[in-house]
C-alpha positions in Angstrom: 1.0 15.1 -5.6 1.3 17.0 -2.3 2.5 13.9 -0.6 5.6 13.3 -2.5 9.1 15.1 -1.6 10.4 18.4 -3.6 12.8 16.2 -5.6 10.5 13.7 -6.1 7.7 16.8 -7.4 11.0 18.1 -9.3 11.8 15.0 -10.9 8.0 14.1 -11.8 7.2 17.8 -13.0 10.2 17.4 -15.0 9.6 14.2 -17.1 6.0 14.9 -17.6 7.6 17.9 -19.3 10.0 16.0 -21.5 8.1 13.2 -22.3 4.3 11.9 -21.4 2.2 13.2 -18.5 1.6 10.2 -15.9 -1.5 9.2 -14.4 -2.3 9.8 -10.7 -1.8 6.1 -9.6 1.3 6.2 -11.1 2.4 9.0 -8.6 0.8 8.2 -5.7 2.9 5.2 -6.1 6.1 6.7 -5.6 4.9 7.9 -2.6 8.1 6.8 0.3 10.3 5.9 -2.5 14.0 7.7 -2.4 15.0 9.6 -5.2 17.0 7.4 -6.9 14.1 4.5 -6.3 12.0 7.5 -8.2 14.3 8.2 -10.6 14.3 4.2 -11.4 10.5 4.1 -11.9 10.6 7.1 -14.4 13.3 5.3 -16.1 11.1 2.0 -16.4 7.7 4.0 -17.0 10.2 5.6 -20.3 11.0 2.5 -21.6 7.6 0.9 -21.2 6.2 4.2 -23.1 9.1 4.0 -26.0 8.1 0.3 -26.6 4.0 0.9 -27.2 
């Protein structure tokens, strides 16, 4: 996780917290996204978890 941005560590550290802890792939790919495109993933990743 060292590659991605202190809001984009902040935001990940804090949704693992809340709701499911994500898989490294699933990281590395927000690698270079903004915050709000990360923010948009975690958002999708939720929903996809809530429907399983």
């Amino acid at each position: 996780m060292a590659e991605l941005d202190h809001k984009q560590r902040l935001l990940v550290n804090n949704w693992q917290k809340k709701y499911h802890r994500l898989s490294n792939v699933f990281i590395d790919s927000l690698v270079g996204l903004t915050a709000w495109e990360t923010i948009l993933a975690l958002g999708n990743a939720r929903k996809q978890i809530e429907k399983a």
